[in-house]
Structure formats: structure tokens, C-alpha cells
mmCIF file of the N, C-alpha and C atoms, coordinates in Angstrom:
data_MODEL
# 
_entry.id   MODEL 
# 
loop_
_atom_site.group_PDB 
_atom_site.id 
_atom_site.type_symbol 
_atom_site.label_atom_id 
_atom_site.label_alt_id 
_atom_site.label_comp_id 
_atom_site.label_asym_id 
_atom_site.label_entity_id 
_atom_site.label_seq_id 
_atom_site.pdbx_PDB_ins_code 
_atom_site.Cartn_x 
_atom_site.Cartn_y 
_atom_site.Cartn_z 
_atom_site.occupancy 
_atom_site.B_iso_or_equiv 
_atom_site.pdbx_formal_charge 
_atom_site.auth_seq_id 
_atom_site.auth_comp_id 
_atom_site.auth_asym_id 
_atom_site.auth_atom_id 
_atom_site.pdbx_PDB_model_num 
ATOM 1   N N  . UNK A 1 1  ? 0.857  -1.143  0.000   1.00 0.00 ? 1  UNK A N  1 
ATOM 2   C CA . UNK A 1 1  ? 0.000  0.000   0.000   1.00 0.00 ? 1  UNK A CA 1 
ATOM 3   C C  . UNK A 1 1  ? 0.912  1.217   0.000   1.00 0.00 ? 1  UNK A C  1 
ATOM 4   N N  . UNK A 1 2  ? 0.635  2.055   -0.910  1.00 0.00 ? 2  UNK A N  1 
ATOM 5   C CA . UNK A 1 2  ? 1.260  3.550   -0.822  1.00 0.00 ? 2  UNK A CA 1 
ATOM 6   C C  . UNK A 1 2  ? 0.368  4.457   -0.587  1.00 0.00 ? 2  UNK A C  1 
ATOM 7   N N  . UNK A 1 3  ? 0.806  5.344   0.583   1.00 0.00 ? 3  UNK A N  1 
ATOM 8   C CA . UNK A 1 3  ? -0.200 7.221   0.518   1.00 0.00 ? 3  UNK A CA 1 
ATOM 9   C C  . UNK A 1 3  ? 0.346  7.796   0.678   1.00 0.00 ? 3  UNK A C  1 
ATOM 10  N N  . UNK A 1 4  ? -0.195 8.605   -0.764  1.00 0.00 ? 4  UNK A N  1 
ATOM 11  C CA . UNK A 1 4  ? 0.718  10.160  -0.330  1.00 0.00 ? 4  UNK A CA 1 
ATOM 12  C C  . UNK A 1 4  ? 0.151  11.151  0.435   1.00 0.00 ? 4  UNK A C  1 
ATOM 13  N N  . UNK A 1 5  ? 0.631  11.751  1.167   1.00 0.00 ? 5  UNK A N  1 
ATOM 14  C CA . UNK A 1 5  ? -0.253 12.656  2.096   1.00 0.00 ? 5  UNK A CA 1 
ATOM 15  C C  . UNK A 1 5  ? 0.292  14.337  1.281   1.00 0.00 ? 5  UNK A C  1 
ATOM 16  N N  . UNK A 1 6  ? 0.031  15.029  1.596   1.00 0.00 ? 6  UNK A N  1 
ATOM 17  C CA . UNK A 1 6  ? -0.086 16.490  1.121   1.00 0.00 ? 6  UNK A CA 1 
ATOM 18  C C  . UNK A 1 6  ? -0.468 17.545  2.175   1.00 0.00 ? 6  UNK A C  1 
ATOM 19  N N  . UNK A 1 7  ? -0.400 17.417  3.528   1.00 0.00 ? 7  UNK A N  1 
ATOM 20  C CA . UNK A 1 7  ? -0.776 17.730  4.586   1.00 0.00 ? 7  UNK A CA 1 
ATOM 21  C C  . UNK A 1 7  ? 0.032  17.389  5.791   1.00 0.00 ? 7  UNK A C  1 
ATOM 22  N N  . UNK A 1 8  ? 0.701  17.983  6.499   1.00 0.00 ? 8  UNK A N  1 
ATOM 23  C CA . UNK A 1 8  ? 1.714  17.567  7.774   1.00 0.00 ? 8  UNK A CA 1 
ATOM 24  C C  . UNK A 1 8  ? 0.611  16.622  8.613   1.00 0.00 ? 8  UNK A C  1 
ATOM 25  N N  . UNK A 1 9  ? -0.543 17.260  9.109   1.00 0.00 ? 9  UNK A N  1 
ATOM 26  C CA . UNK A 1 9  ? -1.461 16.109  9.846   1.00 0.00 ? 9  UNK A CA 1 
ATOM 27  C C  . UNK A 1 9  ? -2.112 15.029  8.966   1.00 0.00 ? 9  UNK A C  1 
ATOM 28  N N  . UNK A 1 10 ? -2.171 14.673  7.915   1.00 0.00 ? 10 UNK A N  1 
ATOM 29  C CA . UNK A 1 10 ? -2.242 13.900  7.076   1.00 0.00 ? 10 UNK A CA 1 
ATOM 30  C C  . UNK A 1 10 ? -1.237 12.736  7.115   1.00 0.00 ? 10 UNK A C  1 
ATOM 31  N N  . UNK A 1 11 ? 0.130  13.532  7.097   1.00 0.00 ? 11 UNK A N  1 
ATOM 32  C CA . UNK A 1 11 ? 1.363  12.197  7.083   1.00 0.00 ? 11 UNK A CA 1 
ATOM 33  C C  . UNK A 1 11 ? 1.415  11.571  8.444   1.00 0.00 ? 11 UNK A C  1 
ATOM 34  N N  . UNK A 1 12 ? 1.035  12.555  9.465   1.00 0.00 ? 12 UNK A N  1 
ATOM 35  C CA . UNK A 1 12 ? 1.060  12.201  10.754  1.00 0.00 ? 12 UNK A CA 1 
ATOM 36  C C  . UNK A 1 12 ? 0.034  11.096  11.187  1.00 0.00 ? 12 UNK A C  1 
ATOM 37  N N  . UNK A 1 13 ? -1.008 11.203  10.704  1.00 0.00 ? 13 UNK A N  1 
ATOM 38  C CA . UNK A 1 13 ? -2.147 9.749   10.999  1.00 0.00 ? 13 UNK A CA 1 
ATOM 39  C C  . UNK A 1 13 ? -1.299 8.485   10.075  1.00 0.00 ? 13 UNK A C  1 
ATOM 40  N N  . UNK A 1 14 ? -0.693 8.952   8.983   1.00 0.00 ? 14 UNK A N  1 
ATOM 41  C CA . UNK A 1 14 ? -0.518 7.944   8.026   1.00 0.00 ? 14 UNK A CA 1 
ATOM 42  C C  . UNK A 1 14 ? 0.720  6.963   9.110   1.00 0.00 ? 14 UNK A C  1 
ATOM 43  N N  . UNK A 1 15 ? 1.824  7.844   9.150   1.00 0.00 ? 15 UNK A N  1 
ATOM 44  C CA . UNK A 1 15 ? 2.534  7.985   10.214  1.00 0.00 ? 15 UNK A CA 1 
ATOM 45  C C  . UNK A 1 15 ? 2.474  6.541   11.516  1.00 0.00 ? 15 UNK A C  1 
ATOM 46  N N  . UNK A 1 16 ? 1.702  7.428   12.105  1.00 0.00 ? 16 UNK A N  1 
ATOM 47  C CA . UNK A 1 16 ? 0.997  6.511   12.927  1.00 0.00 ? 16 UNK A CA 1 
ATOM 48  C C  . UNK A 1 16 ? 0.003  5.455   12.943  1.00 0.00 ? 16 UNK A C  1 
ATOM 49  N N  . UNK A 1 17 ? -0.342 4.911   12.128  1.00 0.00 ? 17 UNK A N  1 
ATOM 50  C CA . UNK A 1 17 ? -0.995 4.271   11.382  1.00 0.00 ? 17 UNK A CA 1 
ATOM 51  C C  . UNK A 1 17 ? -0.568 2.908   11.434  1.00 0.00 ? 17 UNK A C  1 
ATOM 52  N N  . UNK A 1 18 ? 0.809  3.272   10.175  1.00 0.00 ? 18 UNK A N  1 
ATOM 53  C CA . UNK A 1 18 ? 1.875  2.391   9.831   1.00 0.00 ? 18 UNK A CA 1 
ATOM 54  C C  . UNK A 1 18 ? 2.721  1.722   11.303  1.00 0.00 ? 18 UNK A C  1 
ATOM 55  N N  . UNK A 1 19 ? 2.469  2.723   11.470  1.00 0.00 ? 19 UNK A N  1 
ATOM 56  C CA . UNK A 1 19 ? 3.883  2.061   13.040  1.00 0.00 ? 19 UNK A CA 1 
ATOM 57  C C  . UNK A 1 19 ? 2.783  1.222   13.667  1.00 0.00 ? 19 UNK A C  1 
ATOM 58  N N  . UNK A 1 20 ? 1.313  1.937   13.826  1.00 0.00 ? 20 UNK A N  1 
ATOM 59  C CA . UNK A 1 20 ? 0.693  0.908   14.342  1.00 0.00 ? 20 UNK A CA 1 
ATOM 60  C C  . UNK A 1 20 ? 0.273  -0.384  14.462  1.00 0.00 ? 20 UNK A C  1 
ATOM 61  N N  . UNK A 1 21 ? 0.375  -0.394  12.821  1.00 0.00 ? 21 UNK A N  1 
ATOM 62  C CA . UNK A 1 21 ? -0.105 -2.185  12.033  1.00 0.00 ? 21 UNK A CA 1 
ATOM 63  C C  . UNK A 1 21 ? 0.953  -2.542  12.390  1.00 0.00 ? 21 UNK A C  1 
ATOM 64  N N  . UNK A 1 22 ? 2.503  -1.691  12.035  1.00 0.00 ? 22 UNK A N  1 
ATOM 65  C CA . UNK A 1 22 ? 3.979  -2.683  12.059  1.00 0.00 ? 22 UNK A CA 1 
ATOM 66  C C  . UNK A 1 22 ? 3.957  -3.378  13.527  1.00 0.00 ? 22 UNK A C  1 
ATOM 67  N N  . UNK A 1 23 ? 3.373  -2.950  14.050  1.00 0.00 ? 23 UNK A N  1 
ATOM 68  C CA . UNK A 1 23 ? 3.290  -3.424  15.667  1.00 0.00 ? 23 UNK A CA 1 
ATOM 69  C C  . UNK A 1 23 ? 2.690  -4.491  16.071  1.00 0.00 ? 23 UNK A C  1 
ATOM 70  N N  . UNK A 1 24 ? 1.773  -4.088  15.505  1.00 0.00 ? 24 UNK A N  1 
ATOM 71  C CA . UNK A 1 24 ? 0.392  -5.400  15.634  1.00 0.00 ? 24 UNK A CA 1 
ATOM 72  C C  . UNK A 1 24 ? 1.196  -6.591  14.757  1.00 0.00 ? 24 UNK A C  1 
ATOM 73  N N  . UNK A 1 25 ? 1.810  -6.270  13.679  1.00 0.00 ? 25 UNK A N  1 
ATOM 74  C CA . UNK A 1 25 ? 2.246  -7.405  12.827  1.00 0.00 ? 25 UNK A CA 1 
ATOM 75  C C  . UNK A 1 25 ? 3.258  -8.344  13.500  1.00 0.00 ? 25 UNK A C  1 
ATOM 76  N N  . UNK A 1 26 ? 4.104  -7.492  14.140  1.00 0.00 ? 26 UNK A N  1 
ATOM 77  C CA . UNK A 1 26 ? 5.358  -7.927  15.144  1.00 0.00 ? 26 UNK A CA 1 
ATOM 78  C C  . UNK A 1 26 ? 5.157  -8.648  16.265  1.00 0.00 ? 26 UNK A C  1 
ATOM 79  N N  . UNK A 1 27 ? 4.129  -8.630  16.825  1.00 0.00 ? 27 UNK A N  1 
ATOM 80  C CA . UNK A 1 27 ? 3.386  -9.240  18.065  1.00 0.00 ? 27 UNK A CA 1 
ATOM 81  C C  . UNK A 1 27 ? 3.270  -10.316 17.554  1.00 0.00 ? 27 UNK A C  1 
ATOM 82  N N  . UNK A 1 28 ? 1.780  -10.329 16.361  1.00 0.00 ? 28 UNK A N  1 
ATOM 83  C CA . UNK A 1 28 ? 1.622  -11.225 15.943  1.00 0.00 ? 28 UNK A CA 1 
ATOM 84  C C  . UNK A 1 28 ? 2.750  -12.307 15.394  1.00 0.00 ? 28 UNK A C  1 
ATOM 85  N N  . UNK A 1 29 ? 3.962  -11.839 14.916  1.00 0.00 ? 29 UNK A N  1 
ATOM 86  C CA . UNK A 1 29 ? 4.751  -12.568 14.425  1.00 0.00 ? 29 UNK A CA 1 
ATOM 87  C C  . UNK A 1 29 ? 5.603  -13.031 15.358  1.00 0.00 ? 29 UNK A C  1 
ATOM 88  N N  . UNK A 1 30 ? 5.954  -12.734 16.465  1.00 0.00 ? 30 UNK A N  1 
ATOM 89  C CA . UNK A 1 30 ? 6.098  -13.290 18.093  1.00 0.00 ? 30 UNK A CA 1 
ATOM 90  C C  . UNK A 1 30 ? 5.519  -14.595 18.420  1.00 0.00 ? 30 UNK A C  1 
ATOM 91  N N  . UNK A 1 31 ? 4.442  -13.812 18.897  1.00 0.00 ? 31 UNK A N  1 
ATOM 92  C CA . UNK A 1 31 ? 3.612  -15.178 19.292  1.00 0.00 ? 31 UNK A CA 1 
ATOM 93  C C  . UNK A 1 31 ? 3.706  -16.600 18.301  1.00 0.00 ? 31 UNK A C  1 
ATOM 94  N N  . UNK A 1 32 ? 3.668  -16.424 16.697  1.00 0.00 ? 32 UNK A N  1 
ATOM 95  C CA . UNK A 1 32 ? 3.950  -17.130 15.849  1.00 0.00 ? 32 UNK A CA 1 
ATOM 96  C C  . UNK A 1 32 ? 5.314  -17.917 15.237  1.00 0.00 ? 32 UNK A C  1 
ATOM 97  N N  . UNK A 1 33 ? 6.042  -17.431 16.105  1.00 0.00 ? 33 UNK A N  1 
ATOM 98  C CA . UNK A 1 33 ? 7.295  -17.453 15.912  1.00 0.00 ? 33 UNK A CA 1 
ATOM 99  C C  . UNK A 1 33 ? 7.831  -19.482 16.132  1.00 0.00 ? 33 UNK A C  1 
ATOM 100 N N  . UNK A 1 34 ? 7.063  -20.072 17.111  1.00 0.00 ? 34 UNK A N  1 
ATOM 101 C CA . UNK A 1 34 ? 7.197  -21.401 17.251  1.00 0.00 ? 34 UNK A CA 1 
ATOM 102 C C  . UNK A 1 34 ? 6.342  -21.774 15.865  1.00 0.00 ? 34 UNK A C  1 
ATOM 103 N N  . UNK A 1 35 ? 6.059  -21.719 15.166  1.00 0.00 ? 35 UNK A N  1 
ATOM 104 C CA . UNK A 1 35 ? 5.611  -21.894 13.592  1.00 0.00 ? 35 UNK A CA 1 
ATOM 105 C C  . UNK A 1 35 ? 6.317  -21.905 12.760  1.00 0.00 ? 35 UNK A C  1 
ATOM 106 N N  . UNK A 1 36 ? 7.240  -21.061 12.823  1.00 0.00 ? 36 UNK A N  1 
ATOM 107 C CA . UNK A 1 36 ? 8.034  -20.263 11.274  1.00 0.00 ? 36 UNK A CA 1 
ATOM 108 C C  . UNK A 1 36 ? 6.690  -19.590 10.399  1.00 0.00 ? 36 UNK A C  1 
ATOM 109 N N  . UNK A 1 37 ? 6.101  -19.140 11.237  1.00 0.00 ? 37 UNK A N  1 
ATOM 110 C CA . UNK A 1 37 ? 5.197  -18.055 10.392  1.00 0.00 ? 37 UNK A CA 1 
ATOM 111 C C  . UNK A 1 37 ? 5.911  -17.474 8.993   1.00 0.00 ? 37 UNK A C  1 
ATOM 112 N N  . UNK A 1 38 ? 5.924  -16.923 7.756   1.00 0.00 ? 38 UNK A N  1 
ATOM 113 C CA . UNK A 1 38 ? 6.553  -15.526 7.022   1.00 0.00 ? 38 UNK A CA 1 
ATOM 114 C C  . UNK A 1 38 ? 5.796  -14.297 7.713   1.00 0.00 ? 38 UNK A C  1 
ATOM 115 N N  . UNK A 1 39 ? 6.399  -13.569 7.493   1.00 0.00 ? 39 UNK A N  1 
ATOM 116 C CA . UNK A 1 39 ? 5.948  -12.025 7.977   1.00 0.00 ? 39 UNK A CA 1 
ATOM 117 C C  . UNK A 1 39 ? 4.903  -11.796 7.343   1.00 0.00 ? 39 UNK A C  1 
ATOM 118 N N  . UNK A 1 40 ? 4.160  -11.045 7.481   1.00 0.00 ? 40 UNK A N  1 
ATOM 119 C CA . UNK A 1 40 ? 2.890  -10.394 6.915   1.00 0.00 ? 40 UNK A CA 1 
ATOM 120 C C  . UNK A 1 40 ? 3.070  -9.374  6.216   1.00 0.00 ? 40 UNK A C  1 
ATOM 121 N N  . UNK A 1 41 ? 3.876  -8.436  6.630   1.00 0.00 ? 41 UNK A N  1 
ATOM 122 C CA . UNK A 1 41 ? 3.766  -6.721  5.861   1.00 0.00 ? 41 UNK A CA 1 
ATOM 123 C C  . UNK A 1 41 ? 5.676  -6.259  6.725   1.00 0.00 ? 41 UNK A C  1 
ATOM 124 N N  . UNK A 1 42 ? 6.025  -5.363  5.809   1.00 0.00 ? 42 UNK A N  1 
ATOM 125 C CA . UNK A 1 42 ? 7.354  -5.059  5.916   1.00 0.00 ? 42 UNK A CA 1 
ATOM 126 C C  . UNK A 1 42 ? 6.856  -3.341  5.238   1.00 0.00 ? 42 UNK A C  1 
ATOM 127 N N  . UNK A 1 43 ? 7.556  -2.408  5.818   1.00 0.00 ? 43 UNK A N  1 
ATOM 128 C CA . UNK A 1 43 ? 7.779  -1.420  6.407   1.00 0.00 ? 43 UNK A CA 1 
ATOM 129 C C  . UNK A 1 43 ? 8.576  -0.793  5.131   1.00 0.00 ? 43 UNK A C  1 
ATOM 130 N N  . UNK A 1 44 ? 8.005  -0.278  3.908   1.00 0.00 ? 44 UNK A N  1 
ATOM 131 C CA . UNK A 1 44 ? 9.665  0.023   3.013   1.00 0.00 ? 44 UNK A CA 1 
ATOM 132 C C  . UNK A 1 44 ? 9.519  1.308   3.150   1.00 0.00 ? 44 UNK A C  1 
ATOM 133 N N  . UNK A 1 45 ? 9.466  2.292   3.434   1.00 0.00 ? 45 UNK A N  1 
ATOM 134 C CA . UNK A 1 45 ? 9.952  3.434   4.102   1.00 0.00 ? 45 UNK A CA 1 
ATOM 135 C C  . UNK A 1 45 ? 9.874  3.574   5.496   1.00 0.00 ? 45 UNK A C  1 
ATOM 136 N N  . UNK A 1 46 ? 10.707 3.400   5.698   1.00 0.00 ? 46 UNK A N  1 
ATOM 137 C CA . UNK A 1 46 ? 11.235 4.001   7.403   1.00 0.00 ? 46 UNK A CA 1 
ATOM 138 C C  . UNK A 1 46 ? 10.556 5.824   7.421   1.00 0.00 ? 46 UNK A C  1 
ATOM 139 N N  . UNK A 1 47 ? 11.326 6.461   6.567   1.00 0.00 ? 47 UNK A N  1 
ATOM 140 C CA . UNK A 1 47 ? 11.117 7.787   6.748   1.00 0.00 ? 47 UNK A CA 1 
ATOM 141 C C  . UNK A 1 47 ? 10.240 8.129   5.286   1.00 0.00 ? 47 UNK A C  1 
ATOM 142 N N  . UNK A 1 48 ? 9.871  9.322   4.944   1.00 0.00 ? 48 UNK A N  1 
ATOM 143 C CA . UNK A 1 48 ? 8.975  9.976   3.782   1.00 0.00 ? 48 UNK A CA 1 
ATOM 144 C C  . UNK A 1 48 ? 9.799  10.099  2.334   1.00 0.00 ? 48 UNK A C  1 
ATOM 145 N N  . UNK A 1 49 ? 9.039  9.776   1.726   1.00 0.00 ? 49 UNK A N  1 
ATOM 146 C CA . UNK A 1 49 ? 10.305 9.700   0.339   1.00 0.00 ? 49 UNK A CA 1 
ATOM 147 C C  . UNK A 1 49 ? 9.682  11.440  -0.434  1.00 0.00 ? 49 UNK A C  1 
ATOM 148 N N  . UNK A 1 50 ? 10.309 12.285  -0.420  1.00 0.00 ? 50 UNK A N  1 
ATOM 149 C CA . UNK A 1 50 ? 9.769  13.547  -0.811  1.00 0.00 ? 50 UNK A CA 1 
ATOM 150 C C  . UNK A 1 50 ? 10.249 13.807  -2.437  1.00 0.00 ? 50 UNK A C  1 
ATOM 151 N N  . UNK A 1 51 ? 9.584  14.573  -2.792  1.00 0.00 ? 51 UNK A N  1 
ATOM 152 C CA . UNK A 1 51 ? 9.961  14.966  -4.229  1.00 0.00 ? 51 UNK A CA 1 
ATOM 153 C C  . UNK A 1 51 ? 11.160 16.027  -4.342  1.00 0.00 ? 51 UNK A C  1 
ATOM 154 N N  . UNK A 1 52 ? 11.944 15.421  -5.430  1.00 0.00 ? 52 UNK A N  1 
ATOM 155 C CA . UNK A 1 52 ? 13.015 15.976  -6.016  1.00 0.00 ? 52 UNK A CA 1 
ATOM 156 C C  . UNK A 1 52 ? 13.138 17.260  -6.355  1.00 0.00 ? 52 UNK A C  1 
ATOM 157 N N  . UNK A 1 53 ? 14.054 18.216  -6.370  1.00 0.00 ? 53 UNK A N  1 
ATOM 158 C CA . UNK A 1 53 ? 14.132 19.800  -6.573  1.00 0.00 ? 53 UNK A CA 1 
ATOM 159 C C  . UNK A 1 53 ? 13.710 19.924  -8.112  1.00 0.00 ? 53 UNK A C  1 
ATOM 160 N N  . UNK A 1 54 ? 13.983 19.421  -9.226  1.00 0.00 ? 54 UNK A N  1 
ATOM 161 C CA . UNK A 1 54 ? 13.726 19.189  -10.433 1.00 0.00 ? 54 UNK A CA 1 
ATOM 162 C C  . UNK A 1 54 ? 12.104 18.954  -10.468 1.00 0.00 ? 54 UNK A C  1 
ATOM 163 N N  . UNK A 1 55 ? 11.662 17.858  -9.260  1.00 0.00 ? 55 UNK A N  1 
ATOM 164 C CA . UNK A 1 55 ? 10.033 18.032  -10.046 1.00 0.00 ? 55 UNK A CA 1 
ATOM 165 C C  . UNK A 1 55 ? 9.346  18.967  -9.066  1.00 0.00 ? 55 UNK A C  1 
ATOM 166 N N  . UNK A 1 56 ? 9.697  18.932  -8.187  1.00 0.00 ? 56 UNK A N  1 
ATOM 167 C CA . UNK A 1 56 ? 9.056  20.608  -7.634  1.00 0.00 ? 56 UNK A CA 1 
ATOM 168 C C  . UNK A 1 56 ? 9.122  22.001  -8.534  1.00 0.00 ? 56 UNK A C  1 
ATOM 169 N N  . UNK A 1 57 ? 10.413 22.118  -9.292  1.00 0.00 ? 57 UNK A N  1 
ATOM 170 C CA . UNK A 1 57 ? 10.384 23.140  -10.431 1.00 0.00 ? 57 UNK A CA 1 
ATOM 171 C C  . UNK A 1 57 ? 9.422  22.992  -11.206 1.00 0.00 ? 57 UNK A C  1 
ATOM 172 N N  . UNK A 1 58 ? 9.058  21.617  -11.632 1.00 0.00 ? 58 UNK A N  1 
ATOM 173 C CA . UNK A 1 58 ? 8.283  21.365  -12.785 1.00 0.00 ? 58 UNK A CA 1 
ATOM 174 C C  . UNK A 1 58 ? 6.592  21.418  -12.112 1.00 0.00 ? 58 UNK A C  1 
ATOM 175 N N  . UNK A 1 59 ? 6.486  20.994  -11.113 1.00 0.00 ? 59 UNK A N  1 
ATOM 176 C CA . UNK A 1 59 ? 5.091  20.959  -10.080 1.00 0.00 ? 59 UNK A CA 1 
ATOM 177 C C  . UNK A 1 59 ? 5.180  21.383  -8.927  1.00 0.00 ? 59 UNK A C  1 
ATOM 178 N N  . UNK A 1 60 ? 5.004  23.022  -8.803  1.00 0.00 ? 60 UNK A N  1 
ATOM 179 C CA . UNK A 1 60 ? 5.275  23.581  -7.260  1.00 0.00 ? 60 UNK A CA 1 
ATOM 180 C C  . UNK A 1 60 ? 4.168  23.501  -6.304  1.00 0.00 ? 60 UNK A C  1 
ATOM 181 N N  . UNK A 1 61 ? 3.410  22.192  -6.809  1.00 0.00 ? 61 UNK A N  1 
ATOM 182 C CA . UNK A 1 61 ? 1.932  22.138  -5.853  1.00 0.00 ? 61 UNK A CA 1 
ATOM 183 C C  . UNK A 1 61 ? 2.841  20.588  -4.856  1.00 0.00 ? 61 UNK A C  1 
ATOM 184 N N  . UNK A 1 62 ? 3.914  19.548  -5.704  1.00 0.00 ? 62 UNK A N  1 
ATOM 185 C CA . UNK A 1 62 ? 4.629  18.688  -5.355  1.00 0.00 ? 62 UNK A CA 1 
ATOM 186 C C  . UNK A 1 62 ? 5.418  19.026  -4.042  1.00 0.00 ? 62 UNK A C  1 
ATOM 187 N N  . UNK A 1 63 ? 5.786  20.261  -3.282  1.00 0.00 ? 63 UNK A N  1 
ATOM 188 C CA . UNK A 1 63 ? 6.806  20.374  -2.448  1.00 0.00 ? 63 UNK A CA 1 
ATOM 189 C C  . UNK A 1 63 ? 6.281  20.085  -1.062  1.00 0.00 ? 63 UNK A C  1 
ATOM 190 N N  . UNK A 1 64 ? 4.680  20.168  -1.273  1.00 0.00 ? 64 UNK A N  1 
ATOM 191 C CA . UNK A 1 64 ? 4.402  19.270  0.369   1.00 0.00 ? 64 UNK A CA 1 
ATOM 192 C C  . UNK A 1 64 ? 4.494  17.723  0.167   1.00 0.00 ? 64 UNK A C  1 
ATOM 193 N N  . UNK A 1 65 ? 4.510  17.133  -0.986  1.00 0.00 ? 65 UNK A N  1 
ATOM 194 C CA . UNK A 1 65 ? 3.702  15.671  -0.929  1.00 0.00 ? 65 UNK A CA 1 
ATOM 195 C C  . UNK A 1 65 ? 5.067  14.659  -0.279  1.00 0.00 ? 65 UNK A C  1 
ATOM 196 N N  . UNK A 1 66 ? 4.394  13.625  0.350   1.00 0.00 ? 66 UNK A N  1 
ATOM 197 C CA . UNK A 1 66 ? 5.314  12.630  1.264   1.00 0.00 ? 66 UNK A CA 1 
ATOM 198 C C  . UNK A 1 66 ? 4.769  11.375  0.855   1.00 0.00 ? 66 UNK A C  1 
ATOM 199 N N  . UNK A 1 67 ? 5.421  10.505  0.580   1.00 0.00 ? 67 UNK A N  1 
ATOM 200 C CA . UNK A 1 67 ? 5.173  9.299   0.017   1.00 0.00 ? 67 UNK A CA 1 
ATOM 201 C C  . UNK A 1 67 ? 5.600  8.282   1.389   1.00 0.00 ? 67 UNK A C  1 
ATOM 202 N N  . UNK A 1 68 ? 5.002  7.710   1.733   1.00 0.00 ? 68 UNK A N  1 
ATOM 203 C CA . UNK A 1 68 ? 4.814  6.175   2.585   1.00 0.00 ? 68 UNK A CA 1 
ATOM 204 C C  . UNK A 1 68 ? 4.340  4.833   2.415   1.00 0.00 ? 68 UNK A C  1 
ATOM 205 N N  . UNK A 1 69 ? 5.266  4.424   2.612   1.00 0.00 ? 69 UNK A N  1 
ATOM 206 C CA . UNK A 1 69 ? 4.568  2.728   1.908   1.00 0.00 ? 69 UNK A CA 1 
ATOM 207 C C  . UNK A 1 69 ? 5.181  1.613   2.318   1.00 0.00 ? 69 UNK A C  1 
ATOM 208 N N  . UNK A 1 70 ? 3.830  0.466   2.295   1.00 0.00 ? 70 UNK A N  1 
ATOM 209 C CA . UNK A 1 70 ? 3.950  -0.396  3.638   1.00 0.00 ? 70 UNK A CA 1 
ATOM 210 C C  . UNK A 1 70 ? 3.181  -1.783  2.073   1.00 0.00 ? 70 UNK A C  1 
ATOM 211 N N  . UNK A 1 71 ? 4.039  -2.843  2.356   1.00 0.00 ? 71 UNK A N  1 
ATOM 212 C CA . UNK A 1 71 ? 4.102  -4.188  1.620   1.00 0.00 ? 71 UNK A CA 1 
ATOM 213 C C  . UNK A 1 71 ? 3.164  -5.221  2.202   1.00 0.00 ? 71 UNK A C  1 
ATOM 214 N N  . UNK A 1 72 ? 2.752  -5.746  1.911   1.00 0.00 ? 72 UNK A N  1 
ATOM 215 C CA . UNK A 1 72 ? 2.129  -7.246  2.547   1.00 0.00 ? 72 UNK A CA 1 
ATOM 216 C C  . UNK A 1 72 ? 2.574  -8.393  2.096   1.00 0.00 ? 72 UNK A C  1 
ATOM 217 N N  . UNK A 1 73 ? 2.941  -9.227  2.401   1.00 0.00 ? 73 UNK A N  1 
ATOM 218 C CA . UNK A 1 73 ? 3.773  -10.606 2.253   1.00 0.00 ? 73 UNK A CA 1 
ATOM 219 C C  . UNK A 1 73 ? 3.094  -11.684 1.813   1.00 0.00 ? 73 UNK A C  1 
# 
């Protein structure tokens, strides 16, 4: 799943969101762990992937947007 947010309190639910499932997933994958469960969902941005100085020149509506995104297994 990817969202882009365009809004500081926007990235911030997204934000928190993500850390939240990653949590729930981690538990779950704990407890599962006498299984050899696979993981469920993996985390591929740690931090916000923001747009480049080049496409902000080209789209100056681009310089808030934050990209986050979270995989399922």
C-alpha cells in the first residue's frame, strides 16, 4: 500500500498508522514465531520519500507531498 499525504497532519495519521499495524504485525509474528510463520507486511519506508528539486520546479503544488509505503507478504 502507498499514501501520499499532502498535509503535515495527514502524514502524521498515516505515520501513525503504519507504526501501528507494524506493531500489531510484530506481536503477531512473536507469538507465531514457534511456527516459522513468514511475515505479513514489511515497512519500506522508514522515513517519507519527498519529491526531487527538479520536479518541484516542474510541479510547485509537489513540495508538500510525502510518500509512505507499507508491503504485505
Amino acid at each position: 500500500m502507498v499514501i501520499i499525504s499532502f498535509h503535515s497532519l495527514e502524514d502524521r495519521i498515516v505515520k501513525a498508522a503504519f507504526r501501528k499495524w507494524n506493531a500489531l504485525v510484530s506481536a503477531r509474528r512473536e507469538r507465531l514465531a514457534a511456527d516459522a510463520a513468514e511475515p505479513e507486511s514489511e515497512l519500506l519506508t522508514k522515513k517519507p520519500i519527498m519529491p526531487s528539486a527538479s520536479e518541484i520546479h516542474a510541479n510547485p503544488r509537489a513540495r508538500s507531498a510525502k510518500m509512505r509505503a507499507v508491503e504485505r507478504m
